[in-house]
C-alpha positions in Angstrom: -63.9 4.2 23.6 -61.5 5.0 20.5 -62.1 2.9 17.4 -59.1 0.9 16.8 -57.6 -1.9 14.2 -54.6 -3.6 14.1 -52.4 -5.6 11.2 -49.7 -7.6 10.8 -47.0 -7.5 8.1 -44.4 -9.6 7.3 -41.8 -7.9 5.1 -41.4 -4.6 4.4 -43.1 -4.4 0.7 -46.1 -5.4 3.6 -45.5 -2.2 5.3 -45.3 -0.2 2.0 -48.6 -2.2 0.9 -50.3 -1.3 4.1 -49.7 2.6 3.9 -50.6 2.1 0.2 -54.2 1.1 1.4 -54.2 3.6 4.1 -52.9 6.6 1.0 -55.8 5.7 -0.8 -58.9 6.0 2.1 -57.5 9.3 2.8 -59.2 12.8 2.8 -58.3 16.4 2.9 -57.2 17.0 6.5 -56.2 14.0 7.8 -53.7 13.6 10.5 -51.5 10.6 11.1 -49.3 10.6 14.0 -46.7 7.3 13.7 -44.8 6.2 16.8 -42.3 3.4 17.1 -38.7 3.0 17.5 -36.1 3.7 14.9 -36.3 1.1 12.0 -39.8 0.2 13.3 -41.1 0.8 9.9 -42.5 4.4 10.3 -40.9 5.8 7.1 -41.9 2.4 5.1 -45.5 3.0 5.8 -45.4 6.4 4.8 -43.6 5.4 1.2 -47.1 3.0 0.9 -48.7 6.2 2.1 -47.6 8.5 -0.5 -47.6 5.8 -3.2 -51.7 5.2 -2.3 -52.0 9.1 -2.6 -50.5 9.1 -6.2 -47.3 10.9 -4.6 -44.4 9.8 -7.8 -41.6 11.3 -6.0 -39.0 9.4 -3.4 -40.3 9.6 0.2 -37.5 9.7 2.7 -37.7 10.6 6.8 -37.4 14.3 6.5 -35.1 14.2 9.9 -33.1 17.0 9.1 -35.6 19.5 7.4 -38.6 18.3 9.5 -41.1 18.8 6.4 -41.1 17.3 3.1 -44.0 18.2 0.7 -45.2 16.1 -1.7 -47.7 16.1 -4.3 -50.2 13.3 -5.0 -52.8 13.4 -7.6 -55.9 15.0 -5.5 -53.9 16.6 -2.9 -50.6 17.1 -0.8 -49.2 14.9 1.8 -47.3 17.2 4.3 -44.8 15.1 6.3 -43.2 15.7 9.3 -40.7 14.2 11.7 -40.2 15.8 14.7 -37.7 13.6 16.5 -34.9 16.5 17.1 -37.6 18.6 18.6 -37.9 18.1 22.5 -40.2 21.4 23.3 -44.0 22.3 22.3 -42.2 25.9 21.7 -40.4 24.7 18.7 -43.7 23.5 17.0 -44.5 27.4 15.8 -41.5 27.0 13.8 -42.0 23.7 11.8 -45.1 24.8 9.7 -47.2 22.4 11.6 -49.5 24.5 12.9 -50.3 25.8 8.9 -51.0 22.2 7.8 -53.3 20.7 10.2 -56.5 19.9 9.0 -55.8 21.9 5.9 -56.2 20.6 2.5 -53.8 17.8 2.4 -52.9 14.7 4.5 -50.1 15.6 7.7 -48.1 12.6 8.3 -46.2 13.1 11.7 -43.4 10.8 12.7 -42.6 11.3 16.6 -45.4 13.0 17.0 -46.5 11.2 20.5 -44.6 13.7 22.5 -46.7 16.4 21.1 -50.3 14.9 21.4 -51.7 18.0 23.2 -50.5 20.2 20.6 -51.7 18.3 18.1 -55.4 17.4 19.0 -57.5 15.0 18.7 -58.2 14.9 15.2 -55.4 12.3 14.5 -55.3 8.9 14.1 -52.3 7.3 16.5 -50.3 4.9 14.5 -47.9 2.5 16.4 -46.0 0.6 14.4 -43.9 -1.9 16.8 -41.0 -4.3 15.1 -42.2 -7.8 16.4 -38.5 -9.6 17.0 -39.7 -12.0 19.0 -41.3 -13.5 16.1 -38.3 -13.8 14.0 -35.2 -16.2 13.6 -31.5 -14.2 14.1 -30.6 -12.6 11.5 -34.0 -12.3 9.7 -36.4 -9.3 9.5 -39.0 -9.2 12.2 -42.7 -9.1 11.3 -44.5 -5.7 12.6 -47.8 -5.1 14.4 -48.9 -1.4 12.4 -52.0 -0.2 15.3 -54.3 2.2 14.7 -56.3 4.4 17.1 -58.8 6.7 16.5 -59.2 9.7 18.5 -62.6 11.3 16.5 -65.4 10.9 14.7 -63.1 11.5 11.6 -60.8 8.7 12.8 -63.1 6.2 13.3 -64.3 6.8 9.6 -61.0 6.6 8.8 -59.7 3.7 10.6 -63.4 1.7 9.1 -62.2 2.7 5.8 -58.9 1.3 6.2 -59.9 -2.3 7.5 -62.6 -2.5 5.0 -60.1 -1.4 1.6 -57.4 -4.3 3.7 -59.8 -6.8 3.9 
């Protein structure tokens, strides 16, 4: 059964404060794959992600270019969004393949589609905008759930509820 954990935020400074905790558990090889709609939050958490990794520079969805690179104190944080990609074929020519489980952290916004490709050493990340939960007109709370697909996940996803606690 895959180790999983589950938080709520309320804002998104929350969301940036989340992926903050998250940046700073984080070890050489990592792979995060984020799932949610657009304006879900995906982006916000990595911004917390980068910021917890010691990354100074602005973090934005790297739609257009697929991968940004940034550079945090210890290592890199590689971060991909492959939402204009609809074909495993198109992988080879995003870099991704160069970056798994290499010396930095791969962040992976729409990423779900590509699961196989990917492997299992990921940790899923679903981040789900809660509007339900919220009056009109004000920003819903989100649900940010993580699941753990190895041994390395689960370490991972321990790590994380342990530095949020």
């Amino acid at each position: 059964m895959a180790r999983e954990a589950s938080f709520k935020t309320a804002s998104q400074e929350e969301t940036i404060a989340l992926g903050r905790v998250l940046g700073g558990v984080l070890h050489e090889g990592d792979v995060l794959v984020l799932t949610g709609d657009l304006g879900a939050g995906k982006t916000q958490l990595t911004k917390g992600i980068a910021a917890g990794m010691g990354v100074t520079a602005d973090v934005t969805s790297p739609t257009f270019t697929i991968e940004m690179v940034y550079h945090g104190r210890e290592m890199d944080l590689d971060h991909f969004d492959l939402y204009r990609l609809d074909r495993a074929e198109q992988l080879e020519d995003t870099g991704l393949f160069d970056v798994l489980g290499a010396d930095g952290v791969c962040v992976i916004e729409w990423g779900e589609q590509f699961a196989d490709e990917i492997g299992d050493a990921r940790v899923d990340v679903f981040v789900t905008r809660l509007d339900a939960e919220a009056a009109p007109g004000e920003e819903p709370p989100r649900e940010v759930r993580f699941v753990a697909h190895d041994a390395r996940g689960e370490e991972l996803v321990d790590a994380l509820v342990a530095a949020a606690a």
